[in-house]
C-alpha positions, 0 to 999 in steps of 0.5 A, a space after each residue: 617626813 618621818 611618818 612617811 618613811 616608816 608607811 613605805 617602809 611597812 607597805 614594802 615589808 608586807 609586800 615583800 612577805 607576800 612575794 615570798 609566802 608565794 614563793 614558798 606556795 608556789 615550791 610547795 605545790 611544784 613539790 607535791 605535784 612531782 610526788 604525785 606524779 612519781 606516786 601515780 606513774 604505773 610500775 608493774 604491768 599487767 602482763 606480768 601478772 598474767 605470767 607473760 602469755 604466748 598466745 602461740 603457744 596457748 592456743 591449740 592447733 586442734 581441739 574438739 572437732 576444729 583442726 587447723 586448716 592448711 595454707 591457702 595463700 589467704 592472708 588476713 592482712 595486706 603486707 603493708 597493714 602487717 608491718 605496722 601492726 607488728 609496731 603496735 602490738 608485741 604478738 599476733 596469732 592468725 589462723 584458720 580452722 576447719 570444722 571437720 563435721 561440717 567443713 566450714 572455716 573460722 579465722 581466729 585473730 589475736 593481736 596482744 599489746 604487752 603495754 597499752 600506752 601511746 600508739 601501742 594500743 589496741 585498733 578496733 576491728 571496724 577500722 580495720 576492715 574499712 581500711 582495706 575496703 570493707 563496707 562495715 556495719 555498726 558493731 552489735 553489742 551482743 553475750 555467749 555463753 561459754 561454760 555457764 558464763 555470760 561473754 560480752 562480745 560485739 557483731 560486725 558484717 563487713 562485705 568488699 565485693 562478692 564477700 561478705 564476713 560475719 565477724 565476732 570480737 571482744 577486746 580485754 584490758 587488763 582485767 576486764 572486757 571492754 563494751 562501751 565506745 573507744 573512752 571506755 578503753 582510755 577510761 579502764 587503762 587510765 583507772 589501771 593507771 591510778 593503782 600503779 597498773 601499766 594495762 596490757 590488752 588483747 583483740 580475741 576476733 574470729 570470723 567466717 565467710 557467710 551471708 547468714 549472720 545468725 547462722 554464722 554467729 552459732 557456730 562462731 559461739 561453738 568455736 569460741 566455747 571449744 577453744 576456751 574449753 581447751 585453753 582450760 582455767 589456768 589461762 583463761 584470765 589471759 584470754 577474757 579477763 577476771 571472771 563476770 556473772 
């Protein structure tokens, strides 16, 4: 009777000792999973490096041979579409500059998110102009040169009707221009994410009415270059991210 006792008694201590080993395993990881947490949650942003860009104010009314055109009533966006842009992003620029040698017209759009976290990240452009009714191609990865550095970029055509735009764009994430699918943004700014970075981002689009893709695509080079040109070094981390070969 006595041996008995003593074996329950045991088997009951050592499971006891258990329970608790896995208590405190348990309180252990619970700890270095909030210190993990705490140590992972980004604190600086990157705008903030950037200096806080004002992008209406970095980019010039007129430069090289582009001027700004004056108002049409065209508008890039329904007003719909613009209230709720104006939830995602903290800045949007657009306008239309005229080529004064030729006299054709470039519309620049830029749409700037401070944090990308959330429903505050950037939309491509291709959905964009299917939701307004455009019949949009797949986007052509494609480069420019501007001033002896290769730009990454994508192509698009998006026809509605009688109007067919030839459209260029990149999109930056913190220090770096995006090329790959929609992960590869999720994937940069969850990278930033991990050295403590809050990643910002911008939409840099310009685009002509034009049925001549590669025609359209030169001159889109040419306003693209002027305009970095006239933004000058100092700011031009803010409009394409650290420099690439």
């Amino acid at each position: 009777m006595s041996a008995t006792t003593d074996t329950a008694g045991g088997t009951s201590a050592r499971d006891g000792g258990k329970i608790r080993a896995w208590h405190w395993a348990a309180a252990a990881l619970m700890a270095f999973s909030l210190l993990a947490a705490t140590w992972l949650t980004p604190r600086t942003t990157w705008y903030e490096r950037l200096g806080r860009p004002d992008y209406q104010a970095l980019v010039p009314t007129a430069f090289g041979d582009w001027v700004l055109a004056p108002a049409t009533g065209y508008e890039f966006l329904v007003p719909a579409q613009t209230d709720a842009l104006n939830e995602i992003y903290s800045q949007i620029v657009a306008r239309t500059y005229i080529h004064q040698p030729t006299g054709r017209r470039i519309m620049l759009s830029l749409a700037y998110g401070d944090v990308q976290q959330g429903v505050r990240q950037l939309h491509r452009p291709e959905s964009c102009y299917s939701s307004q009714g455009f019949n949009v191609g797949d986007p052509r990865p494609d480069q420019a040169t501007v001033d002896g550095r290769n730009l990454d970029l994508f192509r698009l055509s998006a026809v509605a009707h009688e109007r067919t735009e030839q459209v260029t764009y990149w999109i930056r994430i913190g220090d770096r221009i995006i090329m790959g699918p929609a992960n590869d943004l999720n994937f940069t700014r969850m990278a930033m994410g991990l050295h403590g970075i809050i990643a910002d981002g911008l939409l840099f689009r310009v685009s002509e009415i034009a049925r001549d893709p590669a025609d359209s695509d030169r001159l889109q080079d040419r306003f693209i270059g002027d305009l970095l040109a006239a933004v000058g070094p100092s700011h031009l981390s803010a409009f394409v991210g650290a420099p690439t070969s």
